[in-house]
C-alpha positions as CSV (number, residue, x, y, z in Angstrom):
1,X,-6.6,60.5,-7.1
2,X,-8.6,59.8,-10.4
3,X,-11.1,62.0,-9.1
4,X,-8.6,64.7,-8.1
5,X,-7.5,64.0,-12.2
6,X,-10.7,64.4,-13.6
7,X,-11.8,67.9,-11.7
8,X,-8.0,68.8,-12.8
9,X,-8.4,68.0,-16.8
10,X,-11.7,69.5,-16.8
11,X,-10.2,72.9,-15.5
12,X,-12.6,72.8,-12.7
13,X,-12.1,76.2,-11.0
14,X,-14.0,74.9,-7.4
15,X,-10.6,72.7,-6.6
16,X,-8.8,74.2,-3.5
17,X,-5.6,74.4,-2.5
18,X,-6.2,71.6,-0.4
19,X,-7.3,69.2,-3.5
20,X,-4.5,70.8,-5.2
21,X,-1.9,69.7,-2.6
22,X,-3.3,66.0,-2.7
23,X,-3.3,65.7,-6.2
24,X,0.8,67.4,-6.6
25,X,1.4,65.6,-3.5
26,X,-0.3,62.1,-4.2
27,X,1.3,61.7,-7.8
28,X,4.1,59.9,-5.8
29,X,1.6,57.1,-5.4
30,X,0.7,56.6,-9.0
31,X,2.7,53.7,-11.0
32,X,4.4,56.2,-13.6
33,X,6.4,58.5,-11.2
34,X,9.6,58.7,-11.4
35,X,11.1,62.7,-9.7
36,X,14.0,62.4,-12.1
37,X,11.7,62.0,-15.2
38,X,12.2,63.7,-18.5
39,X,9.8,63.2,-21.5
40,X,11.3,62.0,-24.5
41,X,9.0,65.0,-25.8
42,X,10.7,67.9,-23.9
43,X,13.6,67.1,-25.1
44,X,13.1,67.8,-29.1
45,X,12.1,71.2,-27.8
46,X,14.6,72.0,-25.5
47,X,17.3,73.9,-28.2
48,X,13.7,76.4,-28.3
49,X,14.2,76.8,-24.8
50,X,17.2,79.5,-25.2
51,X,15.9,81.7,-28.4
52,X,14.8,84.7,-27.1
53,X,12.1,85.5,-29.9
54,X,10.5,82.7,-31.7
55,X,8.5,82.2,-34.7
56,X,4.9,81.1,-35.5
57,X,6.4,77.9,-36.5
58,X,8.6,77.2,-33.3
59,X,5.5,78.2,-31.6
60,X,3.2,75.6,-33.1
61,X,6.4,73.5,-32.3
62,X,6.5,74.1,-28.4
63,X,2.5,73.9,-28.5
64,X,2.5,70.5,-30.0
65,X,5.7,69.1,-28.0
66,X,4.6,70.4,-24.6
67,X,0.9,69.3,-24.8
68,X,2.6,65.7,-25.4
69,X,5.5,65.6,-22.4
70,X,2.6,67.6,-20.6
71,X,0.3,64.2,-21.0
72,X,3.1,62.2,-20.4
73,X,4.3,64.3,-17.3
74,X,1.4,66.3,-15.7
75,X,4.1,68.0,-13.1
76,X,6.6,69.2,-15.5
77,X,6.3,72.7,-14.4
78,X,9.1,74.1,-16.8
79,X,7.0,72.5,-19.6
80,X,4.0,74.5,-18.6
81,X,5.5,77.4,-18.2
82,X,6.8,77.7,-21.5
83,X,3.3,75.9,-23.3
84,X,2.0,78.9,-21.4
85,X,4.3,81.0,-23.4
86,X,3.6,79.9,-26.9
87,X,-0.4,79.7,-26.5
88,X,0.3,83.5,-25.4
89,X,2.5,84.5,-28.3
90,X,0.1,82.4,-30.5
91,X,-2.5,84.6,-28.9
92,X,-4.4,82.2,-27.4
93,X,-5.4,83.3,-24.4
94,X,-8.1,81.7,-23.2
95,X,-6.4,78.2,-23.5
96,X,-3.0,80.5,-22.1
97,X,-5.5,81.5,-18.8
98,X,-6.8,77.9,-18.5
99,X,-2.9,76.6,-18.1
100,X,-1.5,79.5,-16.1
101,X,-4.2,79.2,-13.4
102,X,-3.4,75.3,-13.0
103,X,0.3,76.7,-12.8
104,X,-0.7,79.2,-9.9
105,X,-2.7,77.2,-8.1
106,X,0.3,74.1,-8.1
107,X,2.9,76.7,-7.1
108,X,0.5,77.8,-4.3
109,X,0.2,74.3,-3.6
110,X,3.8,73.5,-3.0
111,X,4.1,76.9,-0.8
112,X,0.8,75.7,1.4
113,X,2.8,72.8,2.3
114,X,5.2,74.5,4.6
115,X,7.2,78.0,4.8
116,X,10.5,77.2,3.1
117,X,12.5,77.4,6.5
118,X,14.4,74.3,8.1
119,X,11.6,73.3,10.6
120,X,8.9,73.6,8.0
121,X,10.3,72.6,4.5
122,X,8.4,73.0,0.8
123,X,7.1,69.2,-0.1
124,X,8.2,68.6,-3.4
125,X,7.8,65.2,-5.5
126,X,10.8,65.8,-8.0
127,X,13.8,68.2,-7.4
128,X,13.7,70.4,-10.1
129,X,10.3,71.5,-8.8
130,X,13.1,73.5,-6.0
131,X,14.2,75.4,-8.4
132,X,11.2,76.0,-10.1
133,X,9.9,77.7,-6.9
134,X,12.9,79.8,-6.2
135,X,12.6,80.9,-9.9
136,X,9.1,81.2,-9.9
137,X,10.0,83.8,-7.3
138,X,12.1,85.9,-9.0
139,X,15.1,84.7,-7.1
140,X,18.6,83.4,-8.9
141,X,20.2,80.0,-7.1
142,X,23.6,80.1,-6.3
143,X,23.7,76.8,-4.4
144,X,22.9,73.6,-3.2
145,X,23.1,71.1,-0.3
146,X,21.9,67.7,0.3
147,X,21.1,67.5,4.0
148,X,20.4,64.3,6.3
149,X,16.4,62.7,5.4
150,X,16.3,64.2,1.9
151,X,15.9,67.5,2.6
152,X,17.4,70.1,0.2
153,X,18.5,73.6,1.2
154,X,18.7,76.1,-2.0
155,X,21.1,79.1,-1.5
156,X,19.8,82.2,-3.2
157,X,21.2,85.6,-4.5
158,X,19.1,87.6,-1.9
159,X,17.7,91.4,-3.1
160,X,18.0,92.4,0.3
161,X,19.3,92.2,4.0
162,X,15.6,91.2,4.9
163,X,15.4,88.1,2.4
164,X,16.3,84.6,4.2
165,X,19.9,83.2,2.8
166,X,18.0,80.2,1.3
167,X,15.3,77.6,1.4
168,X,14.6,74.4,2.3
169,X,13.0,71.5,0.6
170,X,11.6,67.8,1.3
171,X,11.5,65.7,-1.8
């Protein structure tokens, strides 16, 4: 794993999926994880969360608070996504493409670990990472359910007759 870390930090762009799928995957073994964990730091910036526009302050704001809950939760995928955000809107892309490819290539983790239907769930080590995935995909939840041996199922406002009715999830 602290291989896995150190190829990760380093934004080494020779990981595959595969290393990407042990290391999302393999954070369940590590001595800090907790799938219900909220940094302390995520939560000053959370009010930011819901402002449409934001300034170059609240920027630097979201910038300095993510990097933080980011170090203290490397999985916090709603934290990225919005770190990704300000660097962007700061206009600082490179650091923006560094972050949004480790984003990519996590989601495309998850998704390599099954297809999302009952007999082959998504793997998922906390359950907001569900609903990261359903909104990563441009889809709206409109339910839940807890079924036997912890597997989720997330009900989704389809966009057409061809779209399954929902998904299912192991955490």
């Amino acid at each position: 794993y602290k291989r896995l870390w150190r190829k990760f930090v380093s934004n080494d762009t020779n990981m595959s999926i595969q290393e990407y799928r042990h290391f999302y995957l393999g954070y369940v073994f590590q001595e800090d994880y907790d799938p219900y964990r909220v940094s302390e730091f995520a939560t000053k910036i959370q009010p930011l969360y819901y402002k449409k526009n934001h300034t170059e302050a609240e920027c630097d704001t979201i910038i300095k608070y993510a990097e933080l809950s980011l170090a203290d939760n490397p999985f916090d995928l709603n934290q990225m996504q919005f770190f990704i955000y300000a660097l962007k809107t700061k206009r600082k892309y490179a650091r923006a493409s560094i972050w949004q490819y480790r984003l990519n290539h996590l989601i495309e983790a998850i998704l390599s670990t099954g297809t999302g239907k009952k007999e082959s769930p998504w793997f998922v080590i906390s359950p907001v990472h569900e609903y990261n995935i359903v909104n990563f995909m441009g889809l709206v939840v409109t339910d839940h359910q807890e079924l036997i041996n912890d597997i989720d199922y997330i009900i989704v406002d389809k966009k057409n007759d061809k779209m399954p009715d929902g998904y299912y999830f192991d955490v």
